[in-house]
N, C-alpha and C positions, 0 to 999 in steps of 0.2 A: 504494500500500500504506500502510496508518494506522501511525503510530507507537506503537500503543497497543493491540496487538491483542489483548494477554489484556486488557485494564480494557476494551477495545469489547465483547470475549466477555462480560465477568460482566455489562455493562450494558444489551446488548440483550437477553441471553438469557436468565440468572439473574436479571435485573430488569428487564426489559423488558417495558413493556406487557399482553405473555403471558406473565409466568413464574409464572403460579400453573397453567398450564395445564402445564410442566416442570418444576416443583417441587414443588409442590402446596401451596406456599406462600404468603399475601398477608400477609407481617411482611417490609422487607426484609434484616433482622436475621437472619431465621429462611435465607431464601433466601441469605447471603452462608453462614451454619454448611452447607447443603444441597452449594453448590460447593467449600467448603474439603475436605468430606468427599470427596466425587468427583473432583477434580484430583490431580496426582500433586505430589510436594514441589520438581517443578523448575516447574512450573506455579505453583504459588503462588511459587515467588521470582522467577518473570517477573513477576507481579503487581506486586510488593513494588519490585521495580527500575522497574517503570513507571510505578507511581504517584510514586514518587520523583523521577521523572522528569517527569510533570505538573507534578507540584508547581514543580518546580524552575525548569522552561518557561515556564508560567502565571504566580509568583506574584504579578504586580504587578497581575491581576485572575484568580486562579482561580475563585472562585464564579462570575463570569462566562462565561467558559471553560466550565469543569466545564457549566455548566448551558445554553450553546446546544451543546453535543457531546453532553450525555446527558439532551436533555430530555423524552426518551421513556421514560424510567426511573422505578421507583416508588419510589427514596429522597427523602428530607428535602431539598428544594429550598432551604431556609434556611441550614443549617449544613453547607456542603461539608465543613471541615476535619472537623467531628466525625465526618461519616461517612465520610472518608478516614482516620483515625484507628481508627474502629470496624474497618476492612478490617484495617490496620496490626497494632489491637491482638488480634483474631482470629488 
């Protein structure tokens, strides 16, 4: 079992390779607004404690990390933090 099954959830699904086919989104800005609005507020703070928890696991290489776990995903492969930030500030 993954330690990270809601950030697995929004990254295969919500931005995953086919989430314009679930979304109907290709921004992945637009597709993080799409899931905030359809999760329920315990769902987002599973988020919120998970990424926190990346962060916290990872940071001595998260970009690294982050991007062979989610590198079938349609965000910014350059700036992990920002768009771990962009989730956060959401």
């Amino acid at each position: 079992m993954s330690a990270y099954p809601t950030l697995d959830t929004l990254m295969s699904l919500y931005l995953g390779q086919d989430s314009f086919y679930f979304t109907g989104e290709r921004d992945a800005s637009k597709c993080i607004d799409f899931y905030l609005k359809n999760e329920s507020e315990e769902t987002k703070a599973e988020l919120l404690d998970e990424l926190f928890d990346f962060v916290s696991e990872h940071n001595d290489a998260l970009t690294e990390n982050f991007n062979r776990r989610y590198r079938h995903s349609i965000y910014d492969y350059a700036d992990v933090c920002g768009f771990l930030e962009l989730i956060n500030d959401k």
